[in-house]
C-alpha positions as CSV (number, residue, x, y, z in Angstrom):
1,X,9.0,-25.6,-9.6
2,X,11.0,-23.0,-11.3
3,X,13.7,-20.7,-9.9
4,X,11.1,-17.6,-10.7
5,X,8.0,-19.3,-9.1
6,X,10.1,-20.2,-5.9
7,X,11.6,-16.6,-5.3
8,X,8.2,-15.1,-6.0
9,X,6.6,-17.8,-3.2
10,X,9.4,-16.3,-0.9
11,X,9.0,-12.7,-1.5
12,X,5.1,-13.7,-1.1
13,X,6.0,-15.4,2.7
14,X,7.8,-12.1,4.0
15,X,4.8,-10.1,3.3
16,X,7.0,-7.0,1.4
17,X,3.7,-4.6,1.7
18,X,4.7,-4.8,5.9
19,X,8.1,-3.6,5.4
20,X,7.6,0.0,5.1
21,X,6.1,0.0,8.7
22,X,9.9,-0.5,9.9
23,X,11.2,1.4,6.7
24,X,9.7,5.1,7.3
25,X,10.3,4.9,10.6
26,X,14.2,4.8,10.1
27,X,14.3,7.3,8.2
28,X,11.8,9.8,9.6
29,X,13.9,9.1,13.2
30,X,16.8,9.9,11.3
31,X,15.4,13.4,9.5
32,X,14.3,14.5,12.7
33,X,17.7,14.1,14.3
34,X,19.0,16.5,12.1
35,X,18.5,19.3,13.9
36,X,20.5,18.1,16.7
37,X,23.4,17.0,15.1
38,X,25.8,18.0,12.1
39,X,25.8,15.1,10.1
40,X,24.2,11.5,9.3
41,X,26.1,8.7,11.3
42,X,25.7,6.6,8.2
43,X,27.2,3.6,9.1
44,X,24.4,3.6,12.5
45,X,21.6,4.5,9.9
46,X,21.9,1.6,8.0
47,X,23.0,-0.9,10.5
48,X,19.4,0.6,11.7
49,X,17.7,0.1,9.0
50,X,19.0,-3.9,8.3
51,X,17.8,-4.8,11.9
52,X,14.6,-3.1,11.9
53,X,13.6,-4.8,8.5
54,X,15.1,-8.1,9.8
55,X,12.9,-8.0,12.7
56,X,9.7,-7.0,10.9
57,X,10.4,-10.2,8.0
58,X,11.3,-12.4,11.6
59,X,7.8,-11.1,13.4
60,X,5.9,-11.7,9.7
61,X,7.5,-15.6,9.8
62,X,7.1,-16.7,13.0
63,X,3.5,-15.3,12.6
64,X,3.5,-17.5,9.3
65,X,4.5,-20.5,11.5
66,X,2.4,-19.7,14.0
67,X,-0.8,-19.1,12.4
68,X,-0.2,-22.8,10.6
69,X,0.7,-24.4,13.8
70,X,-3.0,-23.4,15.6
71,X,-5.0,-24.4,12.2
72,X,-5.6,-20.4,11.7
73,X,-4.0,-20.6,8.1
74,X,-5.9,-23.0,4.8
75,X,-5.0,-23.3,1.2
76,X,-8.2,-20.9,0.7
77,X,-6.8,-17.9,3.2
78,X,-6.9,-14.9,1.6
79,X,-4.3,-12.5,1.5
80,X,-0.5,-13.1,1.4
81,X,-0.9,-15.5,5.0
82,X,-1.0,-19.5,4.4
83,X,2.1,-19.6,2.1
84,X,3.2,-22.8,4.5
85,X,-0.3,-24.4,3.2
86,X,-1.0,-23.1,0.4
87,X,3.0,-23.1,-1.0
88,X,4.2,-25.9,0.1
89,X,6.8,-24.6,3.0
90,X,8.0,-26.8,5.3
91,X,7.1,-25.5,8.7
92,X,10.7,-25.9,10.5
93,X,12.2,-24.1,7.8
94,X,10.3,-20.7,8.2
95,X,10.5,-21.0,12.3
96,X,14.4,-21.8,11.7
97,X,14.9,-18.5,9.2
98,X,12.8,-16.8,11.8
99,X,15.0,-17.4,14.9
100,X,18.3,-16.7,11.9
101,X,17.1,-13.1,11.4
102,X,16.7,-12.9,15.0
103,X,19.9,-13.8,16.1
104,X,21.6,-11.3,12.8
105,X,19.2,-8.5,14.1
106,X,20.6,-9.4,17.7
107,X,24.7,-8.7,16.4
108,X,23.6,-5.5,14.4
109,X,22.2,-4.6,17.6
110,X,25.1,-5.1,19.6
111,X,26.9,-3.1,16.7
112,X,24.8,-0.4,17.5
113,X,25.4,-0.5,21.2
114,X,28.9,0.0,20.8
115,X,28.6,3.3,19.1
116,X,25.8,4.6,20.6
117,X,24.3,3.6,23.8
118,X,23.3,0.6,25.5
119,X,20.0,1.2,26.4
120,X,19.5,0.9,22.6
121,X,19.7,-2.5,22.8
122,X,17.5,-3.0,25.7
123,X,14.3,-1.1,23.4
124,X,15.7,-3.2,20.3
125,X,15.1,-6.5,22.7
126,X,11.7,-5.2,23.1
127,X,10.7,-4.7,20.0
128,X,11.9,-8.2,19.0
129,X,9.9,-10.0,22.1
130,X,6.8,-8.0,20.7
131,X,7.6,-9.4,17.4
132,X,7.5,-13.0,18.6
133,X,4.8,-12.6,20.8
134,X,2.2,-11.4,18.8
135,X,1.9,-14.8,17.6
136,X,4.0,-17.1,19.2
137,X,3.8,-18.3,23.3
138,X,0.9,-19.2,25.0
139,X,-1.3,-15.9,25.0
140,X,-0.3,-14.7,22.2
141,X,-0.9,-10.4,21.3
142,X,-2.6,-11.7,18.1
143,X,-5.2,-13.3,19.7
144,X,-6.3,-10.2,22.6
145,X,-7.4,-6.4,21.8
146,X,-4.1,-5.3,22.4
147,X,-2.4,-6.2,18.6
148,X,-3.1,-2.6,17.2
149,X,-1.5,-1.0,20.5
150,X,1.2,-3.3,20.1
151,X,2.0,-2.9,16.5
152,X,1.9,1.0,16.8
153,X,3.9,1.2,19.6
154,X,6.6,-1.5,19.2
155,X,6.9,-1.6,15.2
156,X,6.3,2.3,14.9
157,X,7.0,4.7,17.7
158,X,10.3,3.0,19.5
159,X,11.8,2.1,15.8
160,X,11.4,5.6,14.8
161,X,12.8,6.8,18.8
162,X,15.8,4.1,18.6
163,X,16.8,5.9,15.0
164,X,16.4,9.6,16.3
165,X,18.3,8.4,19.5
166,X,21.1,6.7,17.7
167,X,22.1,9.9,15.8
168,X,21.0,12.7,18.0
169,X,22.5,11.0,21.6
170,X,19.2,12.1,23.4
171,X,14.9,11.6,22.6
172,X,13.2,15.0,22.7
173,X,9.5,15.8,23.0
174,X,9.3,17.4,19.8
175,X,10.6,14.1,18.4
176,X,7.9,12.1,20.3
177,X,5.1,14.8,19.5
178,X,5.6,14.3,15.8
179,X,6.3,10.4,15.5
180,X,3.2,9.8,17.3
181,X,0.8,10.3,13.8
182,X,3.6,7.3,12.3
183,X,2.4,5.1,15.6
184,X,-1.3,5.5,14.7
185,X,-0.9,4.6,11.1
186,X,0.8,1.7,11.6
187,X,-1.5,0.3,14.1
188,X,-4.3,1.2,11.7
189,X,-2.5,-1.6,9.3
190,X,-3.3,-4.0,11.9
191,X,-6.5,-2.9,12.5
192,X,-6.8,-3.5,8.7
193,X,-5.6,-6.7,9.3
194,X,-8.4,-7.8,11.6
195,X,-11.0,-5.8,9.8
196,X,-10.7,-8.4,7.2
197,X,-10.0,-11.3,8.9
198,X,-13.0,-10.8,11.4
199,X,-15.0,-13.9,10.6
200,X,-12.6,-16.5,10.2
201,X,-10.5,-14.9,13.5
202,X,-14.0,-15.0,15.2
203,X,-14.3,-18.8,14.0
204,X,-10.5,-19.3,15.7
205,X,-11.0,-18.5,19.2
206,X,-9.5,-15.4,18.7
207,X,-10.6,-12.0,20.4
208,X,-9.3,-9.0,18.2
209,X,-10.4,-5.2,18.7
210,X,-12.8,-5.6,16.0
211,X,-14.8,-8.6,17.4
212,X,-14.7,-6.5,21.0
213,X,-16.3,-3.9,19.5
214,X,-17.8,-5.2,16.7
215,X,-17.3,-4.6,12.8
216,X,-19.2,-1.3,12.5
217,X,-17.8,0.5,16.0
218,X,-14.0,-0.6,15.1
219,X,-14.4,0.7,11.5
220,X,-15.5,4.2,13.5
221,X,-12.7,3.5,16.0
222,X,-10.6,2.9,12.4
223,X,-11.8,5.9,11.3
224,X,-11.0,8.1,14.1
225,X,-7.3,7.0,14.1
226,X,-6.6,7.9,10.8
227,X,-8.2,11.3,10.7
228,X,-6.5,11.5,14.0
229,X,-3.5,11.4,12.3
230,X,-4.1,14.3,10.1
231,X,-5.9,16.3,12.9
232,X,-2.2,15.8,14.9
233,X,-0.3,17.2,12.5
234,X,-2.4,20.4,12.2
235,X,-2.2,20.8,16.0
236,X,2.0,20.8,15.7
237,X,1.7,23.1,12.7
238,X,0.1,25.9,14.6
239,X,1.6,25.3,17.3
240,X,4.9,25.8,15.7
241,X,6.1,22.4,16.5
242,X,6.5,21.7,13.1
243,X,6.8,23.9,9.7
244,X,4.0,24.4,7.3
245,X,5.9,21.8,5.3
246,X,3.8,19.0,6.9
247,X,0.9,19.5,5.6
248,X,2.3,17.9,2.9
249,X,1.0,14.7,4.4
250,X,-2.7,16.0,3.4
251,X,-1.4,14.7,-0.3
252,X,-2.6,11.2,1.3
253,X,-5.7,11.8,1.9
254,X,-7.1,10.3,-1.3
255,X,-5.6,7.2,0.0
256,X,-6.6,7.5,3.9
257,X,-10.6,7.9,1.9
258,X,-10.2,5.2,-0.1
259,X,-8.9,2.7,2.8
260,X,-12.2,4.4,5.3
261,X,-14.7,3.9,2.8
262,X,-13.2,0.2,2.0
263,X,-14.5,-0.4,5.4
264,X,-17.5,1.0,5.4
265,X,-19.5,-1.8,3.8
266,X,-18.8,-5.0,5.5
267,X,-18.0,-7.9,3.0
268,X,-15.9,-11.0,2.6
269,X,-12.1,-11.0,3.2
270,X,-11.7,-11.1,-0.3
271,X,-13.7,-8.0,-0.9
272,X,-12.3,-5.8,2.0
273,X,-8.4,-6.6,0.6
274,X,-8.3,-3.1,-1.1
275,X,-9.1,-1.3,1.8
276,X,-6.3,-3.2,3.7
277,X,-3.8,-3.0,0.9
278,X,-5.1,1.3,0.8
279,X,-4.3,1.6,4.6
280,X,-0.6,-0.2,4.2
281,X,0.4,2.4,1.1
282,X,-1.4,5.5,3.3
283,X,1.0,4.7,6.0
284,X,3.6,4.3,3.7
285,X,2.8,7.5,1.7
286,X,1.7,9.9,4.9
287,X,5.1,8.6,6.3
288,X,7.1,9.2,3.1
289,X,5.7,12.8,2.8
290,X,6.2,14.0,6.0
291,X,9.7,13.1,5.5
292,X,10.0,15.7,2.5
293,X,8.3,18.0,5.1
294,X,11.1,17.6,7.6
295,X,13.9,17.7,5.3
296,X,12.3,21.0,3.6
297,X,12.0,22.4,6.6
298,X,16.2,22.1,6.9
299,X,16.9,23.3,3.7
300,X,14.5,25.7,2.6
């Protein structure tokens, strides 16, 4: 195995297309905090931004490990799951780097603390016991309806409260009003997830949102969250909650089309990876644009 091959398998295991769900909520956290304080608190922004990436590469290994442990994962599963099978990791390994970036993300934490506020740490604790169970434990989230709740709440809204807290010393309901469009999103990239993985999760035991309600109702309820998100954003707009500069965000909509009408069709997991891959770069995009809103509407 070459040096290339081995750092491409690992960069395959940490599933990079996930990181932006704890990226663009750093930094929209941090934009919004800007109108309650003078400057950046740098040194808290990135220490921020480490952890929250450590955790989401920790939550996407121990749901590596996880997935092998319980048979869920074969040499044929499609997507970037089933490295351990289908690359030849040993097991221990990932579940040992997984606790590693835990413990890291656990010191950055209490570096955070220190210069901010302890009650920091008790929502960055959360956020890591979501991380671990959604797959790990003996009912794990991964397995019940609750995964896309999880995801959006956890991995989106209380990353992006925990930056805007950090800088601004306080949460305000303007800062909650606009990061919940960021929560949605991101729990539509789990509901991608199990979208596609439907039949083989069906096969597993498992009992995901979409086998609740079945594949045509949860590519409505799919749907609905996403143009929610849009919809949202208009409402803050005229209610003067936010500038005109968000609507910037309506620059995804290509995107947010192309990962709806992925959907609409029910095919293999092979066939409906598009449509998960187009929801991951909408969040991603829609996240990344309503970023330049919020720093436009400072400096314009």
């Amino acid at each position: 195995m070459t040096q290339q091959s081995t750092w491409i398998k690992w960069w395959r295991m940490i599933r990079p297309h996930t990181l932006t769900a704890s990226f663009v909520p750093v930094i929209l956290g941090t934009a919004l905090a800007l109108e309650y304080t003078y400057m950046v608190r740098w040194n808290l922004f990135g220490a921020m931004l480490i952890a929250s990436m450590l955790i989401q590469i920790a939550t996407n290994l121990f749901n590596e490990y996880f997935d092998y442990k319980r048979g869920l994962d074969t040499a044929e599963s499609i997507g970037i799951g089933g490295s351990i099978v289908r690359d030849g990791f040993a097991p221990k390994t990932i579940s040992t780097l997984a606790k590693l970036l835990c413990v890291i993300s656990l010191c950055i934490g209490l570096y955070i603390c220190i210069n901010s506020s302890w009650w920091v740490g008790l929502a960055g604790v959360g956020c890591m016991a979501v991380g671990y169970l959604y797959s790990g434990g003996s009912k794990p989230i991964a397995y019940t309806p609750f995964g896309e709740i999880a995801s959006g709440l956890f991995m989106g809204l209380f990353i992006l409260w925990i930056a805007f807290f950090i800088q601004a010393d306080t949460l305000t309901m303007r800062a909650v009003l606009i990061s919940l469009p960021i929560g949605f999103l991101v729990g539509a990239i789990n509901m991608a997830n199990n979208l596609r993985d439907l039949d083989n999760d069906q096969e597993k035991g498992r009992r995901t949102l979409p086998i609740v309600l079945g594949y045509e109702k949860a590519v409505k309820v799919f749907s609905y969250v996403i143009a929610t998100a849009y919809l949202w954003i208009i409402g803050l707009v005229l209610a003067h909650v936010i500038s005109f500069w968000a609507l910037l965000v309506f620059l995804s909509l290509p995107k947010a089309l192309r990962a709806i009408l992925g959907f609409k069709v029910k095919g293999c997991a092979l066939e409906l990876m598009p449509a998960m891959q187009a929801t991951a770069q909408l969040s991603t995009l829609f996240g990344l644009l309503l970023f330049i809103g919020i720093i436009l509407e400072h400096v314009v």
